[in-house]
C-alpha positions as CSV (number, residue, x, y, z in Angstrom):
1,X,44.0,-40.6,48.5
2,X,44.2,-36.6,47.4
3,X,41.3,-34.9,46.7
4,X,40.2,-34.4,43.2
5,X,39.7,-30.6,42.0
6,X,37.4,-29.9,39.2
7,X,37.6,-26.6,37.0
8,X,34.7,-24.6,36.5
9,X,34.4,-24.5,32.4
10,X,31.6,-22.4,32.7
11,X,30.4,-19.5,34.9
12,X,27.0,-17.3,35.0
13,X,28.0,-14.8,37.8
14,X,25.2,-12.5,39.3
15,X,25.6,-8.6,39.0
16,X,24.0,-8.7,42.9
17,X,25.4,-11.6,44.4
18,X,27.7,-14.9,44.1
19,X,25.3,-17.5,45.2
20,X,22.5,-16.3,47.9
21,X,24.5,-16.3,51.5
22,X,22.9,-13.4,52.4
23,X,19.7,-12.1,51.7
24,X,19.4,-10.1,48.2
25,X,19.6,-6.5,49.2
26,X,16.5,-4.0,48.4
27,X,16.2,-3.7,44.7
28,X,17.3,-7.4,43.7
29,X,15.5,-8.8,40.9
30,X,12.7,-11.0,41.3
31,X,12.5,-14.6,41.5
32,X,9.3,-16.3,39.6
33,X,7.7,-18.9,40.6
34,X,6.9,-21.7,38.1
35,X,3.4,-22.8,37.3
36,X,2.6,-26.2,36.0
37,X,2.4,-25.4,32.0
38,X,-0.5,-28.2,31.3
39,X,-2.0,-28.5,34.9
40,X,-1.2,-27.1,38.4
41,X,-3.1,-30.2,40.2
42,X,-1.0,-32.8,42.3
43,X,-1.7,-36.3,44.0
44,X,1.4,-36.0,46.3
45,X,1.0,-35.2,50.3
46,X,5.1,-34.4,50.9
47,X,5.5,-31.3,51.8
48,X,8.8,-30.2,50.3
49,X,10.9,-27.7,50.7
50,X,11.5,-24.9,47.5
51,X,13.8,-25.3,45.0
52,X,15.1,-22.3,43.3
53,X,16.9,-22.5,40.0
54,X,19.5,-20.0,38.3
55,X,17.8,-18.1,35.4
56,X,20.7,-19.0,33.3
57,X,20.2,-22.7,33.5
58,X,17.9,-24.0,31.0
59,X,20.0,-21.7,28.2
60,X,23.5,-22.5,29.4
61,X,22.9,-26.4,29.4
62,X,20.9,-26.3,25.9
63,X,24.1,-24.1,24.8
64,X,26.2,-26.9,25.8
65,X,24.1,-30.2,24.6
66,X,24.1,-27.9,21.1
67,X,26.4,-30.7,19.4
68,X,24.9,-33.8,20.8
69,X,21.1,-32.3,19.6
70,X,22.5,-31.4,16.5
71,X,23.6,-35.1,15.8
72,X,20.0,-36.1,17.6
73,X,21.9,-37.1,20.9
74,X,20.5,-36.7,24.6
75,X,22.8,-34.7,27.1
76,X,22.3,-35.3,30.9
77,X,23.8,-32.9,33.9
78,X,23.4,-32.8,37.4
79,X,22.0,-30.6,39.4
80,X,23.7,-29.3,42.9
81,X,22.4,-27.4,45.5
82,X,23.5,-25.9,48.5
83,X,20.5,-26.1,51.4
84,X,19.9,-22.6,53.5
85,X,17.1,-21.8,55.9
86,X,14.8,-24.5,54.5
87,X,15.6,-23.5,50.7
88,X,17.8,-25.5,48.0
89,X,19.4,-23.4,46.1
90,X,21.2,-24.9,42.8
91,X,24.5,-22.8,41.9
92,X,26.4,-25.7,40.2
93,X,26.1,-27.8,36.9
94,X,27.7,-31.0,36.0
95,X,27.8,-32.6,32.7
96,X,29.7,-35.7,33.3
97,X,31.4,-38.0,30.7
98,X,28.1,-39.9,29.3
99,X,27.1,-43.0,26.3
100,X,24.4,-41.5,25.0
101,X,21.9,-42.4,21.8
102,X,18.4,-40.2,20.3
103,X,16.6,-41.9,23.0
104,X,18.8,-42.5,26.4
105,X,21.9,-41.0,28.1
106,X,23.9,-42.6,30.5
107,X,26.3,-40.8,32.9
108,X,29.8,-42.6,33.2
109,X,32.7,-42.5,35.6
110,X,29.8,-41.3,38.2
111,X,33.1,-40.9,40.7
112,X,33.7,-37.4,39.1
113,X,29.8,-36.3,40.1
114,X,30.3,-37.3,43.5
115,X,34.0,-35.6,44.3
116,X,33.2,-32.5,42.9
117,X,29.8,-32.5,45.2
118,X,31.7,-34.2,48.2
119,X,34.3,-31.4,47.5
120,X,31.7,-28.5,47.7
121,X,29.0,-30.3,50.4
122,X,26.1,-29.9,47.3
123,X,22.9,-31.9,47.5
124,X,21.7,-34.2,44.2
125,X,18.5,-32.4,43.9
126,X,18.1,-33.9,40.3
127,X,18.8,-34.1,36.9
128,X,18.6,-32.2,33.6
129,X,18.1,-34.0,30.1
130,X,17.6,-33.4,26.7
131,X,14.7,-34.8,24.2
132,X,16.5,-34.0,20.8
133,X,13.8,-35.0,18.9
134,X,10.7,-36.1,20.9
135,X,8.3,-34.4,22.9
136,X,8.4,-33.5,26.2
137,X,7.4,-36.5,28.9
138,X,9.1,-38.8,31.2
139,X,9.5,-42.1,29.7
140,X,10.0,-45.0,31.5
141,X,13.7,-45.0,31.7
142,X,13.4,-41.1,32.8
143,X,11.3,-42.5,35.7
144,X,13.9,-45.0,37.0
145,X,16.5,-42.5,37.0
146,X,14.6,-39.8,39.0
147,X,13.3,-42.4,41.7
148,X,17.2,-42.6,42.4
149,X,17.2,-38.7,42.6
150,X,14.4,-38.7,44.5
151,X,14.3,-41.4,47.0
152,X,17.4,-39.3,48.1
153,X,16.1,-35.6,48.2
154,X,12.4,-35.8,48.2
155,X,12.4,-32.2,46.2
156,X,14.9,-33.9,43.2
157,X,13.5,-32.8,40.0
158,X,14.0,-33.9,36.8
159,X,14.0,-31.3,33.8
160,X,13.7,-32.2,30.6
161,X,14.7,-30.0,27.2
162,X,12.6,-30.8,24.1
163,X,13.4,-28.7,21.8
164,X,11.8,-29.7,18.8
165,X,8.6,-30.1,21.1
166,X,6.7,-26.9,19.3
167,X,3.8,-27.6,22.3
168,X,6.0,-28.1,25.5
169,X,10.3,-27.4,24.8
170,X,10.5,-28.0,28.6
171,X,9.3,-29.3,31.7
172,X,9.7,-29.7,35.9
173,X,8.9,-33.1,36.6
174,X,9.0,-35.5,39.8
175,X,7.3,-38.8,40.7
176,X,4.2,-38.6,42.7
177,X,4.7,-39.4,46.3
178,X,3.6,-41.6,47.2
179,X,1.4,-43.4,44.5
180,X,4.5,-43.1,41.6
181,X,7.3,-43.9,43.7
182,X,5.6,-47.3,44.8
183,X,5.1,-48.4,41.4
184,X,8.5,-47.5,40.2
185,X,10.1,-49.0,43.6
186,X,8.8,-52.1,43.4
187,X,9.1,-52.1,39.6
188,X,11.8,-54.8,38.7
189,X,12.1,-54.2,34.7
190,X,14.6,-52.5,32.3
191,X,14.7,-50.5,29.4
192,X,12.0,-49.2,28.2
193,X,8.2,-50.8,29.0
194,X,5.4,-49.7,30.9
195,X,4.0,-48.9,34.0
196,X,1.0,-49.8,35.9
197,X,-1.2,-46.2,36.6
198,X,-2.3,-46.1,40.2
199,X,-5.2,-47.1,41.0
200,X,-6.4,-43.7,42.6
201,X,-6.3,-42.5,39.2
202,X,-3.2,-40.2,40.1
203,X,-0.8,-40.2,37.4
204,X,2.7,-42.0,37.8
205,X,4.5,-38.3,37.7
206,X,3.4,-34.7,37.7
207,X,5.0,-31.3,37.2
208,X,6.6,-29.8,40.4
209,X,5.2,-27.1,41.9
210,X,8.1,-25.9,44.3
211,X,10.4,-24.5,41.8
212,X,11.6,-21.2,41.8
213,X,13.3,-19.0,38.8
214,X,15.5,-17.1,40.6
215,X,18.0,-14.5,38.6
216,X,20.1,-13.5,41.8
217,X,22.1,-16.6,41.8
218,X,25.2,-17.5,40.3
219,X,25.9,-20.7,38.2
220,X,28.8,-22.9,37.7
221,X,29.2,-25.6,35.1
222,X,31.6,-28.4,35.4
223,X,31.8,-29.8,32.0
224,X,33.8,-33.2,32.4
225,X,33.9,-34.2,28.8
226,X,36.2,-33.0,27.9
């Protein structure tokens, strides 16, 4: 079988460097570390490994999900990641071909996602959705998807866009490890319903606390749409 070659529809190149093989030289902007917007605490004992993030990625997939939001549609991407010296570093974008209602968004032809990561040896260290019109949480669909993200790459993250959210339009979220990944592991159900709380108290997910902001790197977007 030939290979399958995807064209980058979008690109956010750095002014420093293409993608972080080499150190940034003296003088390189900073990269930011992000805090926990409602509370820093976590329940998980994994030590992961940081995850740093192109500055241009919340903006460029929001630009892109623009139509579906504006019809009060959810938009889904994936996020790839090359893995260097003990760091992920996510320099690619794919919105694949996806059903999607105000409430749910399901990737389809999944092939596509995997050849263009087979095809440039990225890691699946998570997801990126949009909340058109609710607030900013994990609901119990979210939950399912990221355990398959996560069970994977323990540092997956799963972002969410809300942007009518006027308290929260955004947010880094994984299952807790291991008290949320139990419970959604052994939980059999679709669709939406709920989910027992542990019973340590912990919560069933928590904002990460590994993810970096990093303005050096370069972004590419495979839009597969269209």
């Amino acid at each position: 079988m030939e290979p399958n070659f995807f064209k980058v529809t979008h690109s956010y190149p750095s002014s420093i460097i293409s993608c972080i093989h080499n150190a940034p030289p003296h003088g390189a902007a900073e990269v930011s570390r992000i805090t926990s917007l409602v509370n820093e605490s976590t329940t998980s004992t994994r030590v992961l490994k940081d995850v740093h993030l192109s500055t241009q990625l919340l903006d460029g997939f929001l630009d892109l999900a623009e139509d579906n939001t504006s019809k009060d549609l959810e938009t889904c991407g994936v996020l790839g990641a090359f893995l260097k010296e003990g760091t992920y570093y996510v320099t690619t974008l794919i919105i694949p071909k996806q059903d999607s209602t105000s409430s749910t968004c399901q990737a389809v032809n999944e092939e596509e996602i995997f050849a263009i990561q087979n095809e440039q040896s990225l890691f699946p260290v998570g997801w990126i959705h949009t909340h058109p019109s609710q607030s900013c949480f994990m609901s119990s669909v979210d939950l399912h998807t990221q355990y398959s993200y996560q069970v994977m790459v323990p540092e997956a993250v799963a972002i969410v866009m809300a942007p009518t959210d006027t308290s929260r339009s955004y947010g880094y979220f994984r299952l807790s490890d291991p008290d949320g990944m139990k419970i959604v592991r052994e939980c059999q159900e679709t669709g939406f319903h709920t989910h027992s709380e542990p019973l340590n108290g912990a919560s069933i997910y928590e904002d990460c606390s590994n993810i970096y902001l990093n303005p050096n790197l370069r972004l590419e977007i495979f839009d597969l749409r269209h």
